[in-house]
C-alpha positions in Angstrom: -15.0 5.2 30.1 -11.7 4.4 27.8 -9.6 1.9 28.5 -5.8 2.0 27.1 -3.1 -0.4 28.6 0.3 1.5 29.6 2.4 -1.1 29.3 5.6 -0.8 26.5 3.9 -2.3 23.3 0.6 -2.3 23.7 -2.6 -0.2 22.5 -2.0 3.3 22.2 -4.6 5.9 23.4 -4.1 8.8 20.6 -7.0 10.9 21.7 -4.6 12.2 24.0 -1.1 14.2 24.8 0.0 16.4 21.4 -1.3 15.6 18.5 1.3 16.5 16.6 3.8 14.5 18.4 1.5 11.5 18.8 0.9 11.4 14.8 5.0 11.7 14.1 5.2 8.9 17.1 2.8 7.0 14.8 4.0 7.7 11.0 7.8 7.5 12.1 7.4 3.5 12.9 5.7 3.5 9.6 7.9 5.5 7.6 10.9 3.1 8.4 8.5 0.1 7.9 8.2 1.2 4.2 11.6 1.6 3.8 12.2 -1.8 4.9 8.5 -3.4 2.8 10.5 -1.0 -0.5 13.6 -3.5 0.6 11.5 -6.6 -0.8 11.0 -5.6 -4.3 14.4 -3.6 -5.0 16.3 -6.3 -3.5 14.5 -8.7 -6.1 15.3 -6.1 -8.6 19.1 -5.1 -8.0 19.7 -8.8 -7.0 17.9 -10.7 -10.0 19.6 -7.6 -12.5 22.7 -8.4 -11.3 23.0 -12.3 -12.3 20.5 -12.9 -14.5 20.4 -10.1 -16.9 17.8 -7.7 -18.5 15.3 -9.7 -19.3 14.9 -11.3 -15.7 14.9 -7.5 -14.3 11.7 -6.8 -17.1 10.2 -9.7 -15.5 10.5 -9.0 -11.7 10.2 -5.0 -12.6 6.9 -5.6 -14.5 5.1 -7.5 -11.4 4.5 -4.5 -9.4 1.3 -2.6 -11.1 -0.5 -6.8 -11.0 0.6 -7.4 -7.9 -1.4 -4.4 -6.5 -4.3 -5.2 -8.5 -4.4 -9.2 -7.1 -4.1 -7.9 -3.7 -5.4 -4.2 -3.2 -9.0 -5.4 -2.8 -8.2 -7.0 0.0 -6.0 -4.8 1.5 -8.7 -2.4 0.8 -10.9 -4.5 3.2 -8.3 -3.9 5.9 -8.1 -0.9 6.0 -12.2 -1.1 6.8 -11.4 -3.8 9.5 -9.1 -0.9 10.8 -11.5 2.1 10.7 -14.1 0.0 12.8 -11.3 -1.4 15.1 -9.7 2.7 15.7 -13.4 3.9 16.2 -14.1 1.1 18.8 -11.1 1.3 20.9 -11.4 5.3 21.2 -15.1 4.9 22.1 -13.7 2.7 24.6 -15.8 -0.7 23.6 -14.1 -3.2 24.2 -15.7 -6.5 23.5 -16.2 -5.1 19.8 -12.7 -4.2 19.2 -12.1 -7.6 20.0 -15.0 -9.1 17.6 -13.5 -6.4 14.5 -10.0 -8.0 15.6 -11.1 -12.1 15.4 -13.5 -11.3 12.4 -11.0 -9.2 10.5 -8.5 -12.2 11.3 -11.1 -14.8 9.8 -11.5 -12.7 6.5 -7.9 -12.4 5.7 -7.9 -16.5 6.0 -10.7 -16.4 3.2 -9.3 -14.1 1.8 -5.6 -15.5 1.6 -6.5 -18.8 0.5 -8.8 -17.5 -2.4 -5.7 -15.4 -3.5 -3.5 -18.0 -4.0 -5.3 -20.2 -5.9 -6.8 -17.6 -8.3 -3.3 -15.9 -8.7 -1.3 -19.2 -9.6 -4.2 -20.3 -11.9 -4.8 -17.4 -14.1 -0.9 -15.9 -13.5 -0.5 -16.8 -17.4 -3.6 -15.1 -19.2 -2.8 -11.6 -17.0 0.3 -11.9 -18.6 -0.9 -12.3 -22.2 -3.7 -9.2 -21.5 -0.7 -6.8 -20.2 0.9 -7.7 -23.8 4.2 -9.0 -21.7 7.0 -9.2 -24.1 7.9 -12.6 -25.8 11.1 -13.4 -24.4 10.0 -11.6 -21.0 7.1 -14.0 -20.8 8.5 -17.6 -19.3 10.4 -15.6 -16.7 7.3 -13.7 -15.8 5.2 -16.5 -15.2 7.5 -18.5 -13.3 8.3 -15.7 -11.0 4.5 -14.4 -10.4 3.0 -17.8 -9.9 5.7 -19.2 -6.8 5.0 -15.2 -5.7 1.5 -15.9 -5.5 1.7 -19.0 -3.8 2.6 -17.2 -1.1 -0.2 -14.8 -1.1 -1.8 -15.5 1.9 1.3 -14.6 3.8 0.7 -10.8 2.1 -2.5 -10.6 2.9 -1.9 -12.0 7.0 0.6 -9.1 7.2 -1.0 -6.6 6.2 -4.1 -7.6 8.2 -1.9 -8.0 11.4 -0.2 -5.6 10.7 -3.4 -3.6 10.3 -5.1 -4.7 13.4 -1.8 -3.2 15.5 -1.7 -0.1 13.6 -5.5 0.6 14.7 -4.5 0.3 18.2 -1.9 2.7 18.2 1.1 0.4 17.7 3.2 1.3 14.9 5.9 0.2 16.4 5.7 -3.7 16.6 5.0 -4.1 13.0 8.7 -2.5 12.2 10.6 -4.5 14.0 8.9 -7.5 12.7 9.3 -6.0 9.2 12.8 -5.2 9.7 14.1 -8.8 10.2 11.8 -9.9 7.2 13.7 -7.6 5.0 17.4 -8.5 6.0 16.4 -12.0 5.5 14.5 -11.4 2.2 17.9 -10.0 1.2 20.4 -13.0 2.5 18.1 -15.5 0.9 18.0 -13.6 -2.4 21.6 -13.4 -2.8 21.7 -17.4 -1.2 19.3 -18.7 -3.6 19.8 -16.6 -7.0 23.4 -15.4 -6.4 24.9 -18.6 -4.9 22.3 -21.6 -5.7 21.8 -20.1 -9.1 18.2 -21.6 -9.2 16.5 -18.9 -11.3 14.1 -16.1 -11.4 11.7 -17.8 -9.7 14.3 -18.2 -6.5 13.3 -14.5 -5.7 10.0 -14.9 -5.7 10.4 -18.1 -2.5 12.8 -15.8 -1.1 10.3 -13.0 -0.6 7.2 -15.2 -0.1 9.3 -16.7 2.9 10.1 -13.6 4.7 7.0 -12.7 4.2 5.7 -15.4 5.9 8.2 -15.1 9.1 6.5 -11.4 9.4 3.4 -12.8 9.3 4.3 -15.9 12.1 5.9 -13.1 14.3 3.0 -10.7 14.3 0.5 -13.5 15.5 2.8 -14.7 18.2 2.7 -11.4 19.6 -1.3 -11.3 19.3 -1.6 -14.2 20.9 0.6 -13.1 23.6 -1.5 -13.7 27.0 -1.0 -10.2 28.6 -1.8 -8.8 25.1 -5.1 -6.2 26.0 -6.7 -7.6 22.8 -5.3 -11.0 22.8 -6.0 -13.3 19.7 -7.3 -16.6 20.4 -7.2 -19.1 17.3 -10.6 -20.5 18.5 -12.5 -17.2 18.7 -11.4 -16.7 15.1 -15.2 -16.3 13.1 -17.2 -13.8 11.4 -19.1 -11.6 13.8 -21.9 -10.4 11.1 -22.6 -7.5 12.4 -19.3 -6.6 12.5 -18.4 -7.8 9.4 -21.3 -5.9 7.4 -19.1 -2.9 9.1 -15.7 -3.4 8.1 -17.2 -4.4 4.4 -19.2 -0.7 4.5 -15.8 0.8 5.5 -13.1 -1.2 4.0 -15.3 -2.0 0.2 -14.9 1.1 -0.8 -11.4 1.2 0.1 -11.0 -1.9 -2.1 -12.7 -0.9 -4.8 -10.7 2.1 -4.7 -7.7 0.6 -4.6 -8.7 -1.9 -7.0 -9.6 0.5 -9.6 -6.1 2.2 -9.4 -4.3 -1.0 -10.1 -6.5 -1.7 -12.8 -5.7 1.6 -14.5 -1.9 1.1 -13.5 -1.8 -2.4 -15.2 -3.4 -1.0 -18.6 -0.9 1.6 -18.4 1.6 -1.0 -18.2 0.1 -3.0 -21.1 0.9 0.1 -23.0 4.3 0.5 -22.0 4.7 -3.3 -22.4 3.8 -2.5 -26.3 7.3 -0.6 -26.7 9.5 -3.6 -25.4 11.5 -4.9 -23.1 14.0 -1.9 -22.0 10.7 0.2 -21.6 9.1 -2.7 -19.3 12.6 -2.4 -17.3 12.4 1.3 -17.4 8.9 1.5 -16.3 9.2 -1.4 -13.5 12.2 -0.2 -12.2 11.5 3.7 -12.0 8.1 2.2 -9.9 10.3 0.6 -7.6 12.3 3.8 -6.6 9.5 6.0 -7.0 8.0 3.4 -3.9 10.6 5.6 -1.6 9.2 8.7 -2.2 6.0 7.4 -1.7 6.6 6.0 2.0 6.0 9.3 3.8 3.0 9.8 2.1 2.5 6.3 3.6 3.2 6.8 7.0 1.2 10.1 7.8 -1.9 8.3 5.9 -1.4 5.6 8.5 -1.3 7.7 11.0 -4.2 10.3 10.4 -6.3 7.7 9.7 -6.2 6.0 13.1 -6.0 9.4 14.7 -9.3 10.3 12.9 -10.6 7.2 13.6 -9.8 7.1 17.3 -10.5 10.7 17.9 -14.1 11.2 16.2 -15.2 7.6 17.8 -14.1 10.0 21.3 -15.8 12.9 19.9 -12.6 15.0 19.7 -13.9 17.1 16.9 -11.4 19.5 16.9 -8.3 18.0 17.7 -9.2 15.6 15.0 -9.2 18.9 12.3 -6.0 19.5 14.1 -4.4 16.6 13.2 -6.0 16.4 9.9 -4.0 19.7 9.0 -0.5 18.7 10.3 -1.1 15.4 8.6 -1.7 16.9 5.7 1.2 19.5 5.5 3.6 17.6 7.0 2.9 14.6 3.7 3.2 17.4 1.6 6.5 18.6 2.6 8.2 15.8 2.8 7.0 13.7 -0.4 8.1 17.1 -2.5 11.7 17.2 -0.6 12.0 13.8 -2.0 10.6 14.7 -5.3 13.5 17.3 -5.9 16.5 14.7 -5.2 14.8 12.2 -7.2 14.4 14.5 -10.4 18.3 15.6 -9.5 19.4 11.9 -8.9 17.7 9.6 -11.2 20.1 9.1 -13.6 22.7 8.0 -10.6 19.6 5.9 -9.1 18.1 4.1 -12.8 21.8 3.2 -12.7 22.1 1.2 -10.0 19.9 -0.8 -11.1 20.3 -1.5 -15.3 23.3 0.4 -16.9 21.4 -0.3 -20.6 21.5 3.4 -21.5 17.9 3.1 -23.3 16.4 2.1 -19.9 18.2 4.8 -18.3 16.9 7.0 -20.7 13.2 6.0 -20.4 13.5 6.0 -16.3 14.8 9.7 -16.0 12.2 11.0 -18.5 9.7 9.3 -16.6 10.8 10.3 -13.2 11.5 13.7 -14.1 7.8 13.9 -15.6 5.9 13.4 -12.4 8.6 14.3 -9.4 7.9 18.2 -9.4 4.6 16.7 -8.7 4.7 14.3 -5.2 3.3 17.5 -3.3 -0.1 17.3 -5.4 -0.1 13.1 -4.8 0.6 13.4 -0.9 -2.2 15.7 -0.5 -5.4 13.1 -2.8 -3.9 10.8 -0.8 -3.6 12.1 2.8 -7.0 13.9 2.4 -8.0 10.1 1.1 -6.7 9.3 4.4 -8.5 11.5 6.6 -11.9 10.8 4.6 -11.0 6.8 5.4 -10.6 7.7 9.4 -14.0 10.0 9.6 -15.8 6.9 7.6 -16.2 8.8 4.5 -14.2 6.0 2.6 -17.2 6.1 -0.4 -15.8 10.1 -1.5 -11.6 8.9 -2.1 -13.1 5.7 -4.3 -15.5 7.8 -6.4 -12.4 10.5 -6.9 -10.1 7.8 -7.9 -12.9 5.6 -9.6 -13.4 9.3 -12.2 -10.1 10.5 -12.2 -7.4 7.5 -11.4 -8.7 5.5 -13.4 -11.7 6.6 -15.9 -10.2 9.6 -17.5 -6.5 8.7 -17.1 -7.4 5.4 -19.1 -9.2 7.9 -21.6 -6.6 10.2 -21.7 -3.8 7.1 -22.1 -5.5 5.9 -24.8 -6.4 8.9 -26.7 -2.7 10.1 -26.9 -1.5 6.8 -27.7 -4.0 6.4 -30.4 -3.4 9.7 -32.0 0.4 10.1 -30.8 1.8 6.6 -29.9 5.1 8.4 -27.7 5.7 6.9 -24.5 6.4 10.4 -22.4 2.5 10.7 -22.8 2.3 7.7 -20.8 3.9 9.3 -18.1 2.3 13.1 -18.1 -1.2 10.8 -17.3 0.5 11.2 -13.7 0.7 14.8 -13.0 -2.1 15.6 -14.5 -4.9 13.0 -12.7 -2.8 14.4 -9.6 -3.9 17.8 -10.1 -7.6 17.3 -10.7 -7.6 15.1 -7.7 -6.1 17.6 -5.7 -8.7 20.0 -6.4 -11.6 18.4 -5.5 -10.2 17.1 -2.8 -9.3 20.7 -1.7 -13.0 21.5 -2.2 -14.3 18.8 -0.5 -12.1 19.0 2.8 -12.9 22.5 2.7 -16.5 22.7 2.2 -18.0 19.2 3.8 -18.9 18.7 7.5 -16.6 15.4 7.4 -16.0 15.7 10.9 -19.7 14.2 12.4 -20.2 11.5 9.7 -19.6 8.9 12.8 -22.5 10.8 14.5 -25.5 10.6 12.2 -24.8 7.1 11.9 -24.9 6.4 15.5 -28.1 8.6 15.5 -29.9 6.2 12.3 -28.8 3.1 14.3 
């Protein structure tokens, strides 16, 4: 028998009512979430531009591709945590959604800690290997190591945030993101604006209202007439359970982890032609984050609905969902697309008037923009693969294509051409093989009863 509390907030049962309206009840919260999580790293960006100059924006622009390398394994392992914790509460078990939840808890801890201290120790020699310009450099390091130090409030969020998302609560983690973001921007214009104390200042800034997210997401958990309630001393690795978020959420990782690397060798390459092309490149990243967020917030979504739905055995509402997940990404990430390919001159503006990096931003973003359809549907059928527990197919697509031939492609062309527009085309075209295995596989595989042969081996 399921279980689902009714009261405003809690778990949410999404193996029933519309599925359509249940997933855009789901991917809205999240869609406005990202909007406010894209708030943290242009605010750093515009704001640090603003009063300290080009060579502070390379700095702050360039973190983003190493970032998501020091901290997409582990957010890869979240997303495991929140496959087993979806499948559990649409089963309706209820003392092992509460095991994935205290477990998953207990490994973002680890998890947090070892972050920190391996980011702020070897900050310096990822910054040599990504061939960071000269005068970039002491800005760079300065700014990623106080970022890092703060690395265990990033992971925290995204696990909480996680762990609320996989019970149907989309909602919570917006509203807790929302006043993060409004004070990440006050305290970036307080400390580098007013207090002048450097680049550095907008790294504290963030890591701080990163940590208030982080402080109000656990008070809620911990709330007593929570369904799930945390408790700090039930905190622990259940093994069992952890051997299931690992099979889930490693190849997720690994995935993810892969990705960044490729991204990061892509940005050594870009790092090789300067400065303004590091702003260019870090800064077109940063807007290209917006178009990204719907693609975002429907992969949220189907892959708890998957999740929750094929642990009920609601086989075909399940393919329902898959499809208007699917379409609806699409749609929206290529509607985006178009007004960024007509408005990124306007947008590079905002942020660096040097008409070189304006330059190298629009030729970039008007390279891969006709092409956000192709990268909403590897990632939302990604998504869906993820839900039904097939998370081993998206990491071996990416693993080939994201990263093995787009690094082999990248460093053919540079070798035997050496123009940065090359750089970019690596995009669109990983995007389309992706796509079409994907397409083959979604069409062609019997992803829907992968749940069921396990239960049947165990």
């Amino acid at each position: 028998m399921r279980f689902v509390s009714h009261s405003k907030g809690q778990s949410v049962d999404m193996t029933k009512g519309n599925p359509y309206l249940v997933i855009f009840k789901f991917a809205l919260p999240v869609f406005l979430s990202q909007v406010f999580q894209q708030l943290y790293n242009t605010a750093d960006s515009f704001i640090v531009s603003e009063f300290l100059g080009t060579e502070a924006l390379a700095a702050v622009s360039s973190s983003g591709n190493l970032i998501f390398l020091m901290i997409s394994f582990f957010e890869g392992l979240a997303v495991g945590a929140g496959i087993v914790i979806s499948r559990y509460f649409g089963a309706g078990q209820r003392e092992r959604v509460s095991h994935a939840i205290h477990t998953n808890l207990a490994l973002g801890i680890v998890s947090g800690v070892f972050l920190t201290v391996f980011g702020v120790l070897f900050t310096p020699t990822f910054l040599h290997w990504m061939n960071v310009d000269y005068d970039v450099l002491p800005h760079a390091v300065e700014y990623f190591r106080y970022y890092f130090f703060g690395a265990i409030a990033m992971v925290m969020y995204n696990i909480c945030r996680g762990i609320m998302n996989a019970l149907g609560d989309s909602r919570r983690p917006l509203y807790y993101l929302i006043f993060s973001s409004v004070l990440n921007v006050i305290l970036d214009y307080l400390f580098v604006g007013v207090f002048h104390w450097g680049v550095k200042s907008a790294a504290i800034a963030t890591v701080i209202s990163q940590a208030s997210s982080v402080i109000l997401c656990l008070c809620y958990l911990c709330k007593k007439d929570s369904e799930y309630r945390v408790e700090f001393s039930k905190i622990r690795f259940h093994t069992e359970i952890l051997c299931e978020i690992v099979r889930y959420g490693l190849p997720s990782g690994v995935q993810n982890s892969v990705i960044g690397f490729a991204n990061v060798v892509l940005q050594s390459q870009v790092n090789s032609f300067g400065k303004l092309a590091m702003a260019a490149f870090g800064t077109q990243a940063k807007i290209e984050g917006f178009a990204f967020m719907p693609i975002t917030g429907f992969n949220m979504a189907l892959t708890t609905f998957i999740g929750q739905n094929l642990g009920a055995r609601e086989y075909s509402r399940a393919k329902k969902g898959a499809r208007f997940g699917i379409l609806s990404a699409m749609v929206l990430a290529e509607i985006i697309g178009v007004f960024y390919y007509i408005l990124s001159p306007q947008l590079m503006a905002v942020f660096d008037e040097t008409p070189r990096v304006i330059e190298l931003g629009v030729m970039h973003a008007r390279t891969t923009a006709p092409f956000y359809f192709l990268l909403a549907f590897s990632h939302s059928v990604a998504a869906v693969c993820r839900g039904a527990g097939k998370a081993f197919v998206p990491m071996s697509i990416m693993l080939g294509i994201w990263c093995v031939f787009r690094l082999i492609y990248v460093m053919t062309v540079m070798h035997f051409v050496g123009e940065i527009g090359y750089i970019f085309m690596a995009y669109p075209i990983t995007w389309i093989i992706s796509s079409i295995i994907y397409l083959l596989y979604y069409c062609l595989s019997d992803w829907v009863h992968g749940f069921d042969r396990e239960g049947r081996k165990a």
